[in-house]
TIVO-80028 format. One line per field, with one value per residue (C-alpha): x, y, z; residue in three letters; residue number from 1. Coordinates in Angstrom, 1 decimal, decimal comma, padded with zeros to 4 digits, always signed. Each point is the difference from the previous one (the first is absolute). Layout:
BEGIN
c1 [X;...]
c2 [Y;...]
c3 [Z;...]
code [ALA;...]
pos [NUM;...]
//
This chain:
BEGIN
c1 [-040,4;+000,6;+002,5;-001,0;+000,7;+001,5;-000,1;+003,5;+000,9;+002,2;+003,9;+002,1;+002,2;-003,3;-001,0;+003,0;+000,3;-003,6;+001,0;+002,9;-001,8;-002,8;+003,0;+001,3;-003,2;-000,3;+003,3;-000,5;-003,4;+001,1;+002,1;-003,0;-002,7;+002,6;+000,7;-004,0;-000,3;+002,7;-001,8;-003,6;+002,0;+002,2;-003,6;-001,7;+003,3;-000,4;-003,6;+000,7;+002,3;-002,9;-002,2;+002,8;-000,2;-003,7;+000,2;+002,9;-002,3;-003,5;+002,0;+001,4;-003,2;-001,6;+002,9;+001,3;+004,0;+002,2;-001,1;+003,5;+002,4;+001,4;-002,5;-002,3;-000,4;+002,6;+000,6;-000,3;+002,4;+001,9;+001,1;+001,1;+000,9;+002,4;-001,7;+001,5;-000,9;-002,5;-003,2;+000,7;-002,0;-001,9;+001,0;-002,0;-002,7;+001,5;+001,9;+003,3;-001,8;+002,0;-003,3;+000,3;-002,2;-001,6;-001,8;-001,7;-001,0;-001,8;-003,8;+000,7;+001,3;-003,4;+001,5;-001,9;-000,6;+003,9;-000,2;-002,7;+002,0;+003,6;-002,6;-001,4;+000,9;+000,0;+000,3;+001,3;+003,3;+002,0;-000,1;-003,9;+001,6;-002,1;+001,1;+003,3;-001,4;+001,8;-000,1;-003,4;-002,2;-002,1;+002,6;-000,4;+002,9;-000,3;-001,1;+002,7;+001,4;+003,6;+003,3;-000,2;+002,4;-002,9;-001,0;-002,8;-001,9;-001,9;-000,9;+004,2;+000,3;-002,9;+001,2;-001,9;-000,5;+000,3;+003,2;+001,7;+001,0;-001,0;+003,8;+001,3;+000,2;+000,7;-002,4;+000,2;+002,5;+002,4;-002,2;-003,4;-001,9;+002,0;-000,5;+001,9;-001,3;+002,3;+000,0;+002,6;+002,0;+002,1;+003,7;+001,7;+000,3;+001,4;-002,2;-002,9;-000,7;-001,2;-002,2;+000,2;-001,6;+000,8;-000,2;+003,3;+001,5;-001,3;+001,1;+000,2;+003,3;-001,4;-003,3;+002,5;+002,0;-003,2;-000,9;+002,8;+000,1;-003,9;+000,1;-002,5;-004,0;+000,3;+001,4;+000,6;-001,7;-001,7;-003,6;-000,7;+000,9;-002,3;-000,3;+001,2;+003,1;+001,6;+000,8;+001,2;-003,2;-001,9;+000,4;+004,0;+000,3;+000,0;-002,3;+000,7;+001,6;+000,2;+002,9;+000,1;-000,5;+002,9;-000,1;+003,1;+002,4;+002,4;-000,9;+001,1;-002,7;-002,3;+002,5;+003,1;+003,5;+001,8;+002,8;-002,1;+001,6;+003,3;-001,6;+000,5;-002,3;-003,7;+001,3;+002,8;-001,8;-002,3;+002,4;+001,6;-002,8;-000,9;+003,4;+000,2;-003,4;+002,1;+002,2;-001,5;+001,1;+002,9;-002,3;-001,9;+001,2;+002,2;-001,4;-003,7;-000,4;-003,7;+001,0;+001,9;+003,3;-000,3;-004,0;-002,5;-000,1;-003,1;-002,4;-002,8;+000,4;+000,2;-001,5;-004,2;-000,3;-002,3;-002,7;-000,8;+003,5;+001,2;+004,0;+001,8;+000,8;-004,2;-001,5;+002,5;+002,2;+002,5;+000,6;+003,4;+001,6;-002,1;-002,7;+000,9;+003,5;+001,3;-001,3;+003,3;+000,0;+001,3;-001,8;-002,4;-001,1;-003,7;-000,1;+002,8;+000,3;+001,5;-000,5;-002,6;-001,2;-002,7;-000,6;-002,2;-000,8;-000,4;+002,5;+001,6;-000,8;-003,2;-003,6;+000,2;-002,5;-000,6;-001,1;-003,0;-001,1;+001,9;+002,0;+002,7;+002,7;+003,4;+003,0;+003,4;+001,5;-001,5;+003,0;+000,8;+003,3;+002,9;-000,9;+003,5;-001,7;-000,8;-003,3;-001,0;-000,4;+000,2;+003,5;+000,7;+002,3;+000,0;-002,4;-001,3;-000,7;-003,7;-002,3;+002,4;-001,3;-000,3;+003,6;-002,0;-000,9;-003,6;-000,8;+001,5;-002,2;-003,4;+000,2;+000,9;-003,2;+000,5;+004,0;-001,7;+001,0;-002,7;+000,3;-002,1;+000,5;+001,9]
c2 [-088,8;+003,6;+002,1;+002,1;+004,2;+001,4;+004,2;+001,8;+002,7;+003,0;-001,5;+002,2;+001,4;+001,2;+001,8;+001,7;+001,3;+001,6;+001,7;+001,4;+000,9;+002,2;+001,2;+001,4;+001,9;+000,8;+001,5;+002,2;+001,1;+001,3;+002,7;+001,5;-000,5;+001,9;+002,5;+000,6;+000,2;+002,8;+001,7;+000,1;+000,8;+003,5;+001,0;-000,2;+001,8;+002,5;+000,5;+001,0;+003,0;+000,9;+000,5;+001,7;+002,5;+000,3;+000,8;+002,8;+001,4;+000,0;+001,0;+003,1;+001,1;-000,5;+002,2;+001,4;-001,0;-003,2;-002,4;+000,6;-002,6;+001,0;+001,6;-000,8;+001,2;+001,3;+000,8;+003,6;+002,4;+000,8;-004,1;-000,2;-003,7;-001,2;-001,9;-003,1;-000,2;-003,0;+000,7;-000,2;+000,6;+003,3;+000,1;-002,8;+002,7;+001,0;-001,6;+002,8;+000,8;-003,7;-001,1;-000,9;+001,1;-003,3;+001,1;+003,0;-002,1;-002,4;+001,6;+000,2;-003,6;-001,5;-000,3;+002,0;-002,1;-000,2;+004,1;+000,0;-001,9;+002,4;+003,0;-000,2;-001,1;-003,4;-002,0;-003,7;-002,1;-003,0;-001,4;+000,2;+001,3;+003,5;-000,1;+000,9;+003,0;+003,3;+001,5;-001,3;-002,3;+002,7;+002,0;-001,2;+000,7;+002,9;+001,0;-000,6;-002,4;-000,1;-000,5;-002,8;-002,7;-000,3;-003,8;+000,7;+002,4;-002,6;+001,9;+000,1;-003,5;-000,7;-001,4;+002,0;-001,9;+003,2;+000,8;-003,8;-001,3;-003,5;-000,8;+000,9;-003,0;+001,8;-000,4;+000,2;+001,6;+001,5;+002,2;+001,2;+001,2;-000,5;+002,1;-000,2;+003,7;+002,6;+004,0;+001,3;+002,2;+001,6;-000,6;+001,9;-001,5;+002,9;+001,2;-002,0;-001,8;+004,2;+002,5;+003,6;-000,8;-002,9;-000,2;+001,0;+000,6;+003,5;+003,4;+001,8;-001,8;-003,6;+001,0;+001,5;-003,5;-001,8;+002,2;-001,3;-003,3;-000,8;-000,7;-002,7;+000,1;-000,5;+002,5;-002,2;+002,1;+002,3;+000,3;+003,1;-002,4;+001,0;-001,4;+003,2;-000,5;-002,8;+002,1;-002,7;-001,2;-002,6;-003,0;+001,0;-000,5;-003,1;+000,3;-003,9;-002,9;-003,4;-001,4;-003,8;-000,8;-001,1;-004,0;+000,1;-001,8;+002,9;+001,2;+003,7;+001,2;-000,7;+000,9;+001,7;-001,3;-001,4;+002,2;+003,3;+001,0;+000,6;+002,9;+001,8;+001,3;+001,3;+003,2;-001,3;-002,7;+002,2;+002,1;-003,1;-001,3;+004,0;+000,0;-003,5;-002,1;-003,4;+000,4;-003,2;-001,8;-002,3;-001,1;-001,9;-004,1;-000,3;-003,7;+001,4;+003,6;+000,4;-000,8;+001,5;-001,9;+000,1;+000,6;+002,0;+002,5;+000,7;-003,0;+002,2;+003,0;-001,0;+000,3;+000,4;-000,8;+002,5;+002,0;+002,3;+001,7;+002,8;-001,1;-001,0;-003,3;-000,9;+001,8;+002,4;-000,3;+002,4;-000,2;-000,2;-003,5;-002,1;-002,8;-002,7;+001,4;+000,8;+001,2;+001,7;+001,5;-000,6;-002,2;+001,6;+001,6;-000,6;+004,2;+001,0;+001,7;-002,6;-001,3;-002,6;-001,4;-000,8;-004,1;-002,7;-003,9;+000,3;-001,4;+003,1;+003,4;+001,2;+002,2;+003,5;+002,3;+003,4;+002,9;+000,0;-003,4;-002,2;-002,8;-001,0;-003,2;+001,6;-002,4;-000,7;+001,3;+003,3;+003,0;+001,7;+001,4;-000,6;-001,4;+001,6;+003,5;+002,1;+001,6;+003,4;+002,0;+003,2;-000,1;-001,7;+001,7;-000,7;-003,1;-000,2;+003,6;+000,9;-000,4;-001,8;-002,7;-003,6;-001,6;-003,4;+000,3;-000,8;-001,9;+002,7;+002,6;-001,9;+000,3;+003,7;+002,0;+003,9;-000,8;+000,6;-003,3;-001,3;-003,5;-000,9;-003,7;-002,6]
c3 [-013,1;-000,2;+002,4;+002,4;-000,8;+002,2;-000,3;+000,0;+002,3;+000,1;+000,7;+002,2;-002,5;-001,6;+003,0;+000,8;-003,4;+000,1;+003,6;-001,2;-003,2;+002,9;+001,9;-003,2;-001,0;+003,6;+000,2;-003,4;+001,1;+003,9;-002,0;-001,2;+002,4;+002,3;-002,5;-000,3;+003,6;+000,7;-003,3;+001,9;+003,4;-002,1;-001,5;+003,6;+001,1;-002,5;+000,5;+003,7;-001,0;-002,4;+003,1;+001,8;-003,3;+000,5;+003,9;-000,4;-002,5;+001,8;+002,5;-001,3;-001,4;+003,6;+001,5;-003,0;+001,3;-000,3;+003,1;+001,7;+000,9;+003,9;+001,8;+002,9;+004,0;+001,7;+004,5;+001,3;-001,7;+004,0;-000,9;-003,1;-001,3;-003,0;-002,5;+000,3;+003,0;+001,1;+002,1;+003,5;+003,3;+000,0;-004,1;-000,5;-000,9;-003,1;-003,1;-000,5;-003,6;-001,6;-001,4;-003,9;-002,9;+000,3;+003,2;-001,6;-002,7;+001,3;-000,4;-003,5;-000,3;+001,6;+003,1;+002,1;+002,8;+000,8;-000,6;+002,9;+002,0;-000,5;+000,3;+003,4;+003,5;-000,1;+003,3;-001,7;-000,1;-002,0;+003,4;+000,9;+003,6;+000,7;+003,8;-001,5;-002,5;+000,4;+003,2;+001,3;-001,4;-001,4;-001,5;-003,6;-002,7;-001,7;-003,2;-003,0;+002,4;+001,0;-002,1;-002,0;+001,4;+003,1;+000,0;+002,1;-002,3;-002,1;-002,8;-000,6;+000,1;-002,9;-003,3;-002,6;-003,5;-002,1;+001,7;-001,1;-003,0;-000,4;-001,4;+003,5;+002,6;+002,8;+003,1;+003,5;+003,1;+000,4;-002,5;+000,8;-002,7;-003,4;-003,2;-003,2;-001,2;+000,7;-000,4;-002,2;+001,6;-003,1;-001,3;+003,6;+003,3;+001,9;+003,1;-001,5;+003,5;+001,3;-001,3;-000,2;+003,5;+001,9;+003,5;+001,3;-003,1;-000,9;-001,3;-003,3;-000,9;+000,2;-002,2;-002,5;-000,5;+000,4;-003,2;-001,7;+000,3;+000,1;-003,7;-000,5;-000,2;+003,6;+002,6;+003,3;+003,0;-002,6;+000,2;-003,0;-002,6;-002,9;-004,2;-001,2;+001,9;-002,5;-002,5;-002,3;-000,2;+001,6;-002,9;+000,1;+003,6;+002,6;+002,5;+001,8;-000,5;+000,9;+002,9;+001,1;+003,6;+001,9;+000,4;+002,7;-003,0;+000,1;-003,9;-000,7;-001,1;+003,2;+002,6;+001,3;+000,4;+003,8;-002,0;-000,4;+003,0;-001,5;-001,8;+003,6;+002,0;-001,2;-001,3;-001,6;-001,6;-001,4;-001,2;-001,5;-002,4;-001,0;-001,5;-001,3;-000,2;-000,4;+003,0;+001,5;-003,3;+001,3;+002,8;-002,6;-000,3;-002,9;-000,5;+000,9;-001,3;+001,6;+003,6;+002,3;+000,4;+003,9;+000,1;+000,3;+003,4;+002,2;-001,2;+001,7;-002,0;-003,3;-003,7;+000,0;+003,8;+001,2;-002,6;+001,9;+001,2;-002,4;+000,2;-003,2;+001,2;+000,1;-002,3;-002,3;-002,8;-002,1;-004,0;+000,8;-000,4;-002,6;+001,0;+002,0;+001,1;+003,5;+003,4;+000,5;+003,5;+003,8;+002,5;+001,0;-003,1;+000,9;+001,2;-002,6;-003,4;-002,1;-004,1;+000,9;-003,8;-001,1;-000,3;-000,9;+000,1;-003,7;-002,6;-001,1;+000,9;+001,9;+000,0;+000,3;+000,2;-001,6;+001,2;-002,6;+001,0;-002,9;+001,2;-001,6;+000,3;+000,6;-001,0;+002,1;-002,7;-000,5;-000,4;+003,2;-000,7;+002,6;+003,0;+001,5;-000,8;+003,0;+000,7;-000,9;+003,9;+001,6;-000,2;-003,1;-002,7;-003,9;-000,9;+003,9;-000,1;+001,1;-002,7;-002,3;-002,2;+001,2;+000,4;-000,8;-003,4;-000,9;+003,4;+002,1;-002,7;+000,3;+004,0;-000,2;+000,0;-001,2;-001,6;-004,2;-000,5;-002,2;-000,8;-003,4;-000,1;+002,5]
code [UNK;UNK;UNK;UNK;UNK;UNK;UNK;UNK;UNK;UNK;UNK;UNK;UNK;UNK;UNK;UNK;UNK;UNK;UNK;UNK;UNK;UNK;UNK;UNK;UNK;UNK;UNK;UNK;UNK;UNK;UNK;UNK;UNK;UNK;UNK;UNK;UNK;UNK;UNK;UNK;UNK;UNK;UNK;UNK;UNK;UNK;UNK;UNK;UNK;UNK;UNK;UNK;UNK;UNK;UNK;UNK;UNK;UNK;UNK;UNK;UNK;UNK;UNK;UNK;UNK;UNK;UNK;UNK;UNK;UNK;UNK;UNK;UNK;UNK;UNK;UNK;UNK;UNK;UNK;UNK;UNK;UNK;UNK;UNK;UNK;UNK;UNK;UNK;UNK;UNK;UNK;UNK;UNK;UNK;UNK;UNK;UNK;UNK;UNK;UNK;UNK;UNK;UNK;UNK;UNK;UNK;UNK;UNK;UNK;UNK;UNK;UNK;UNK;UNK;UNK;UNK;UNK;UNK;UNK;UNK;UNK;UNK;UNK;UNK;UNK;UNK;UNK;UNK;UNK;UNK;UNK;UNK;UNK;UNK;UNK;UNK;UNK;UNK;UNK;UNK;UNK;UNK;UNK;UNK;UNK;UNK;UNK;UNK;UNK;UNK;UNK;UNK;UNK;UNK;UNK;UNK;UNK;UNK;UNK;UNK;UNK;UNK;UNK;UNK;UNK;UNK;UNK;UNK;UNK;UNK;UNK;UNK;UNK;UNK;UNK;UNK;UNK;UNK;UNK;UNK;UNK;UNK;UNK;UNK;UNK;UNK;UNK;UNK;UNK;UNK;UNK;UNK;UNK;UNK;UNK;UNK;UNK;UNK;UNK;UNK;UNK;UNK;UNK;UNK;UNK;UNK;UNK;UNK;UNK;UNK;UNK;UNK;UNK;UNK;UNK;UNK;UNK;UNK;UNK;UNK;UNK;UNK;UNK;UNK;UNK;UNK;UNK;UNK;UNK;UNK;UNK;UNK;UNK;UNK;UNK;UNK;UNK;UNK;UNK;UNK;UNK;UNK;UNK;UNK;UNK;UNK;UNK;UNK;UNK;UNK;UNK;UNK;UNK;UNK;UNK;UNK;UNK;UNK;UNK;UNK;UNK;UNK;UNK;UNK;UNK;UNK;UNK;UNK;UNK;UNK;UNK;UNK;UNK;UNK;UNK;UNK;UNK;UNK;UNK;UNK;UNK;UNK;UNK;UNK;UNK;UNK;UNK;UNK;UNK;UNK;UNK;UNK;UNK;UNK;UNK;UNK;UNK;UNK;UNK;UNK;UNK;UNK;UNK;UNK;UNK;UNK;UNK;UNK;UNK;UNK;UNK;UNK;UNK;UNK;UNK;UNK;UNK;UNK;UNK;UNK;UNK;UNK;UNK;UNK;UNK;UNK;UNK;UNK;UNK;UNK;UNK;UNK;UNK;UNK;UNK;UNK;UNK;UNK;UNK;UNK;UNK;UNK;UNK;UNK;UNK;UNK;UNK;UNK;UNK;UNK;UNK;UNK;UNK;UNK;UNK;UNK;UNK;UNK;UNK;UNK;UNK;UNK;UNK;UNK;UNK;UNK;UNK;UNK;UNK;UNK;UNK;UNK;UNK;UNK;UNK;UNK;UNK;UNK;UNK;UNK;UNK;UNK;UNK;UNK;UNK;UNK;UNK;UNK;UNK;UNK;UNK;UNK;UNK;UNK;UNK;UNK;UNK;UNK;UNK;UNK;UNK;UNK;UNK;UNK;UNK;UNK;UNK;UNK;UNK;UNK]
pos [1;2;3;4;5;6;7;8;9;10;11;12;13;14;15;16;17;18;19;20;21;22;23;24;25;26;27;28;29;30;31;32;33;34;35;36;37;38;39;40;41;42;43;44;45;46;47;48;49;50;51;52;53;54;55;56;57;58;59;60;61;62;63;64;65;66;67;68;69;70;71;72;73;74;75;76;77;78;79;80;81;82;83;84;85;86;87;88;89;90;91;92;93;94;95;96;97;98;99;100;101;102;103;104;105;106;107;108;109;110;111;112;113;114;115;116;117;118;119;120;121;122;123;124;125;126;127;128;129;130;131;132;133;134;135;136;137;138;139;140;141;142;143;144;145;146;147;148;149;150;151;152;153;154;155;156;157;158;159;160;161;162;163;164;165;166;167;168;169;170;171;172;173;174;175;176;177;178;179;180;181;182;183;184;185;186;187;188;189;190;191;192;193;194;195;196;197;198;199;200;201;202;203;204;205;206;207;208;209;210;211;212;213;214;215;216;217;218;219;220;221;222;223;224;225;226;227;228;229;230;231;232;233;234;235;236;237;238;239;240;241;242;243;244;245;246;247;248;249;250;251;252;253;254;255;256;257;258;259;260;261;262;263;264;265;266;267;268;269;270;271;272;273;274;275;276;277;278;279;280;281;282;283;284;285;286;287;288;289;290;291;292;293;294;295;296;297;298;299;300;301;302;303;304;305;306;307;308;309;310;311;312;313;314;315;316;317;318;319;320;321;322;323;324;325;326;327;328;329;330;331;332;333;334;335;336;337;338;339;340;341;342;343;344;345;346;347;348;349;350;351;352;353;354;355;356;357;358;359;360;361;362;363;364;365;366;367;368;369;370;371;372;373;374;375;376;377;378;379;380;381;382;383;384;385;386;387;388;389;390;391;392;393;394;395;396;397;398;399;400;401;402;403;404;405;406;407;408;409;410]
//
């Protein structure tokens, strides 16, 4: 009589082993499907800033100037208005020239259906309520808009694609529309929030120190900003550069410090970081060097929040500390001329982008000479003197536009 056969199966042991043996492969593969994915995320990054390149140009040869970063609509000359300023009651009509290069761009970008929108009188709002438009329900807003931080002008609140790096998570209020493309506004910081006119701040003495300290390919508030005018040439010069958005985690690079304050009042703050660039640097953690030790101030006006506002804080940056280094400034350094650095979500350095069009990766590392150094002003003596070199070695040199600094290789 023969025994019955009975078929073997897998024993437990057996089947743990060949799960830990998938969890294993699992685990060393993740690493590098990860690694791919931020590689495909930095190119689509990068390929952004190359259409930035292509819209300053086009631009330029529509206009033949620089599309300026601060300008815009401003109220009736008998009522002046400061800048910083927001748009209120009858200035709802007009925008205190803060709107950034990215507005003036946006034809050249394919984006003209949001430039339509910005261009003429539109009547809409975030919150669909027209009864509650400005003045009467007729009265739409006006063209250009008004400043930037106005939640109910919808095309402010849009989240343009070529305006994000896919590496940056940030999304959502307090921000309205993000960006992580910013102007370069040179290796100075003095008087950089006017221009040789600015609303109230006007006269032959402010236009003089606006001339020099508006070192970079950008002159804030400037709107006769012209090729020929970066003398250093346009593949030796920085014409953007990526920032982070603020993600409300206190990091210094996307925000300003609770202890700013202790810099003194705007004027002597400012004052403060011309002389000394890393004056905020003992309110950085010890244990956490890229946050704040007591946080981050103003969680609404921080890193990337708004696109279309000309300030610093949104959409500007200085070769003056290196990548990825500190916001230093007080607390409410949204309006205020202060270091802010360039920054990115990628592992080590960041996109810039040339005034010819190149783009270029930009390590933490790169030399910027001391970051104790004061800027070169009006005022300045010896190394700060007007129209001295770069105090920031060959970052502080590539944001300078007409300093002969010529850079061959970096």
């Amino acid at each position: 009589m023969s025994r019955p056969r009975f078929h073997r199966g897998f024993t437990l042991v057996e089947l743990l082993v060949v799960i830990a043996i998938i969890g294993v492969l699992v685990g060393l593969l993740l690493p590098a499907v990860q690694a791919a994915r931020e590689a495909a995320r930095r190119m689509s990054c990068s390929n952004n800033f190359k259409q930035l390149g292509l819209g300053i140009h086009n631009y330029h040869s529509a206009y033949k100037r620089i599309p300026a970063h601060g300008i815009g609509t401003t109220v009736a000359a008998s009522n002046p208005r400061a800048y910083w300023q927001e748009s209120t009651g009858n200035t709802l009509f007009c925008n205190n020239r803060r709107l950034s290069t990215l507005v003036g761009i946006l034809p050249f970008i394919e984006q003209q259906s949001i430039w339509e929108q910005i261009a003429n009188p539109n009547a809409s709002r975030t919150d669909g309520d027209l009864s509650a438009a400005i003045g009467t329900p007729t009265t739409p807003w006006a063209p250009m808009g008004p400043t930037p931080g106005t939640i109910q002008y919808i095309p402010w609140t849009y989240e343009i694609p070529t305006y994000r790096c896919p590496s940056d998570p940030g999304v959502g209020l307090p921000a309205l529309g993000r960006t992580n493309y910013a102007a370069c506004l040179g290796d100075s910081t003095y008087n950089t929030r006017f221009g040789p006119w600015n609303n109230r701040r006007t006269g032959a003495a402010r236009a003089e120190s606006c001339r020099a300290g508006h070192r970079g390919f950008y002159k804030p508030f400037d709107n006769k900003g012209r090729f020929r005018d970066v003398l250093d040439g346009l593949s030796n010069t920085i014409a953007m550069g990526e920032i982070a958005t603020d993600l409300g985690d206190g990091a210094v690079s996307t925000s300003a410090p609770n202890d700013g304050s202790t810099l003194g009042g705007n004027n002597g703050a400012i004052a403060a970081v011309v002389a000394n660039p890393g004056a905020c640097d003992s309110f950085a953690d010890p244990e956490r060097p890229q946050f704040w030790l007591n946080g981050g101030a103003q969680p609404d006006h921080s890193r990337g929040f708004k696109w279309a506002d000309a300030n610093q804080m949104y959409s500007g940056f200085f070769t003056i500390l290196p990548p990825n280094d500190m916001y230093c400034g007080r607390h409410n350094a949204k309006d205020l001329s202060f270091p802010a650095p360039m920054s990115s979500r990628h592992v080590g350095g960041g996109h810039i982008l040339m005034a010819d069009g190149a783009v270029k990766f930009i390590t933490d590392s790169i030399e910027a000479g001391s970051r104790n150094a004061g800027n070169v002003w009006l005022n300045g003596t010896g190394t700060q003197a007007p129209g001295s070199a770069s105090p920031y070695g060959l970052w502080g040199a590539l944001g300078t536009r007409a300093n002969k600094e010529t850079i061959e290789e970096f």
